[in-house]
N, C-alpha and C positions, 0 to 999 in steps of 0.2 A: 504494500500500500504506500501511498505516496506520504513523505514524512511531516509534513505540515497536519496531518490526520492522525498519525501519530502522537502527535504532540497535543491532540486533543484531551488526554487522561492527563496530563501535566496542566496543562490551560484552566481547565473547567476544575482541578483540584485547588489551583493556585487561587482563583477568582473566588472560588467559594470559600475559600479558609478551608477544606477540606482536605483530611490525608486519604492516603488510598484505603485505608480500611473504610474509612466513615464514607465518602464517597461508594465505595462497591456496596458496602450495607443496603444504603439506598437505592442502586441499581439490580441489585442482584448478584452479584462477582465478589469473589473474594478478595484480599487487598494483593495474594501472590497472583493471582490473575491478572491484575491490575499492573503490576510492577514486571510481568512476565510480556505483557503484551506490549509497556513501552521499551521492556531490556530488549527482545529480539525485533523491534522496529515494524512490528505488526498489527495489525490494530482490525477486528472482524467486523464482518458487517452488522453483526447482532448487539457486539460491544458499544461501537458507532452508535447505530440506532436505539441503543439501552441508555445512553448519554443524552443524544438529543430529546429524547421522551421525556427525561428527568428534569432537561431545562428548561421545554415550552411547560413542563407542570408547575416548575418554577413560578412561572411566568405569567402563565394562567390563574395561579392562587393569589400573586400580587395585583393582577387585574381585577381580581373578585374583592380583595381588599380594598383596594382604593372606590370599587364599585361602592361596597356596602358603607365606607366612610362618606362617601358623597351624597349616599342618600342619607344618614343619618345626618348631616348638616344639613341638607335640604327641609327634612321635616320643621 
């Protein structure tokens, strides 16, 4: 896989404060999974799309937050 994808379990651990174990918790993967996939420079399409899922839900809970604050100043 191409190494900027790679670098994705490093990115998304850094940004979040997360180490690999606590990050794999949340996705499902163990932290040697984690550390195995960025030692030999591989990175699967399951683990990929096990990340990007976990950041739109991110994503998606902060937009329901800001939703339900908005309407509670509204009222």
């Amino acid at each position: 896989m191409e190494e900027k994808e790679v670098h994705l379990v490093k990115k998304v651990s850094k940004e979040l404060g997360l180490t690999y174990k606590e990050l794999g918790e949340k996705i499902g993967y163990s932290e040697s999974n984690l550390r195995q996939s960025v030692s030999s420079n591989k990175l699967s399409l399951q683990l990929k799309k096990a990340i990007e899922l976990y950041l739109e839900t991110i994503n998606l809970k902060k937009r329901v937050d800001e939703a339900e604050d908005f309407e509670l100043r509204v009222r």
